[in-house]
N, C-alpha and C positions, 0 to 999 in steps of 0.2 A: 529404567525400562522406558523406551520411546511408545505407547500405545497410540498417537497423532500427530502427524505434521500440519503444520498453520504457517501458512504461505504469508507475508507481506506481498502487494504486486506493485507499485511503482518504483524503481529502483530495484525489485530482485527479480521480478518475472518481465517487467516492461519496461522497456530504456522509453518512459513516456516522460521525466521528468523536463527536458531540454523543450521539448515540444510546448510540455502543457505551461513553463513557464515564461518562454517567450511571448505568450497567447496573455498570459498574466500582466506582463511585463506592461505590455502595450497599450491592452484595459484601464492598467490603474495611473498609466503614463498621461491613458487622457484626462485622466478625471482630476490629475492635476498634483496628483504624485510620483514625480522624475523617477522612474528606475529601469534600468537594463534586465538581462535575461536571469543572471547569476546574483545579483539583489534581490530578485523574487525567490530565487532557488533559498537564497538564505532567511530569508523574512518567513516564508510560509511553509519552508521543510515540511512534508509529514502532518501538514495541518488538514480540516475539513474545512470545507465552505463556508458555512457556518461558524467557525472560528476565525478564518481569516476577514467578514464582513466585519467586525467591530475596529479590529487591528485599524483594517483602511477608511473604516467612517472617522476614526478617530486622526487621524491624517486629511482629511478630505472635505467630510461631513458628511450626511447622510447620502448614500448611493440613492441613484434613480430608481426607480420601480421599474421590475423585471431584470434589473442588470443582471443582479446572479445570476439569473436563468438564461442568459444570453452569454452571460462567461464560459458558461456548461456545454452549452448547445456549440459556441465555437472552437473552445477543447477538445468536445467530437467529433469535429470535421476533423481536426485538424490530426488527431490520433485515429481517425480509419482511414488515414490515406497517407500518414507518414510513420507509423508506431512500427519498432524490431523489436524482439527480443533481447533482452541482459543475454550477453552470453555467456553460456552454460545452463541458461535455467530450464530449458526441454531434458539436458541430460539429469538435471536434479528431479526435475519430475517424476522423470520417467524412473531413478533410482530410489525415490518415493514411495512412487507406486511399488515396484518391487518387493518391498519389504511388507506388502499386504496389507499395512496398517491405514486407516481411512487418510483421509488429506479434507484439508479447507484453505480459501481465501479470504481476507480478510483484510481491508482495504477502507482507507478515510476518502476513497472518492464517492462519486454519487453511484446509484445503480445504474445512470444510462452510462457512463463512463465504462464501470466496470464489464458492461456488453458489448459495449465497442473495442476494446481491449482484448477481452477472451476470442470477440470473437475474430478478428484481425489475427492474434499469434494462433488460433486454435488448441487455446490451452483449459476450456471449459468441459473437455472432459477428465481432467484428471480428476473433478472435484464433486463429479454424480450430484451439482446443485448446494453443494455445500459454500456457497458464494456470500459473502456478506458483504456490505458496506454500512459506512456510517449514518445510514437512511433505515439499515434494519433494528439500530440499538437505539436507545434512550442519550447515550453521551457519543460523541466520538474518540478515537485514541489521541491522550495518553489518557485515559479513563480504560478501566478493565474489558466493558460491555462487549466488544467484538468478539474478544479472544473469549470468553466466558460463554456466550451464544454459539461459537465455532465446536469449540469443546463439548457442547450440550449436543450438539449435534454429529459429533465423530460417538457421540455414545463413550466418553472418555473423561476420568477426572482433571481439571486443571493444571497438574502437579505431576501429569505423566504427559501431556504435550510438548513436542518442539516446536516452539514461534523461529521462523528464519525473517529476518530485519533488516532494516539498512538505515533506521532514522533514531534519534534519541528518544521521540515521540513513540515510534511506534514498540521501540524498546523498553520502553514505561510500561507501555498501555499490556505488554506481554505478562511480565514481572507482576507488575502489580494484579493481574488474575490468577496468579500462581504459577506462570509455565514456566520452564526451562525455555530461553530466550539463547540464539547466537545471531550474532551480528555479519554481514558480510561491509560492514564500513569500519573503519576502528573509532575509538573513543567515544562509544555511546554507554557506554554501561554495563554491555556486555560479551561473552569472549569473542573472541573474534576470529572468521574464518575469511580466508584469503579472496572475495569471489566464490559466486556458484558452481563452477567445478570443484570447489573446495567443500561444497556444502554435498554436490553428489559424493565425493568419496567417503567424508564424513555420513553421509546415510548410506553408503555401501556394506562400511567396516562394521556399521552401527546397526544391522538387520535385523 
């Protein structure tokens, strides 16, 4: 029995990954670590800020003061004026919403990020404020906290949630709070659904 859906949004609600890692790419290019778009994509998959600052001191040495905060600030420029939708994920939503049952977001970006995001695809009402990011927990994913806070808040035990994923990360971080976790990427962990029209039929059939 499905009693909540828990959204991943980079890679399943927002094609923001190409965007925000090019903006990556070029940051840590200056600071003296070589890499292209698709070397970020693979280094920091799924990761939070927070997590990837050691990664690249450790490559680098210690960042500047304020960089993070300027990495942020230029991820959202650059996602309120160039960010689409994954396609399919308005129909998954909206097949979501259908089945009555609450919904959350749940997301390892920061909170300005994930405002820019909702509010660019206008996808912040499917979730009546059930919004989280890795600014609202104690850990970020692949740690339980998000999906466990999301849950507390669909009014819902852990163990009757569906997590929809696309990273090994954030497939962890499902798992390991108890939900039923499906993947729309293959080889993370768990089962795997074709893409978010796949993910709408599956919450059609699944009502």
């Amino acid at each position: 029995m499905i009693g909540a859906i828990l959204f991943d949004c980079d890679g399943v609600l927002a094609d923001s990954e190409a965007l925000a890692n090019s903006v990556v790419a070029r940051e840590v290019t200056a600071l003296g670590w070589p890499m292209d778009m698709e070397e970020a994509r693979r280094t920091f998959l799924g990761m939070a800020l927070p997590d990837m600052e050691p990664r690249i001191e450790a490559r680098v040495g210690r960042l500047p003061s304020g960089w993070s905060r300027a990495l942020a600030l230029e991820i959202e420029r650059e996602l309120s004026v160039g960010l689409q939708p994954i396609p399919g994920a308005e129909a998954a939503l909206e097949a979501a919403r259908a089945t009555g049952r609450p919904m959350a977001l749940c997301s390892n970006s920061s909170r300005g990020e994930l405002a820019v995001k909702l509010g660019a695809l206008g996808f912040g009402k499917y979730f009546e404020g059930r919004v989280f990011s890795f600014e609202d927990v104690a850990r970020p994913k692949p740690a339980p906290d998000l999906y466990l806070a999301a849950a507390q808040a669909c009014g819902v035990a852990p163990a009757q949630c569906l997590v929809v994923e696309d990273s090994a990360t954030g497939a962890a971080a499902g798992l390991a709070a108890g939900c039923r976790v499906v993947g729309i990427a293959p080889d993370i962990g768990v089962p795997y659904l074709d893409g978010m029209a796949a993910v709408a039929a599956f919450l059609a059939e699944n009502a």
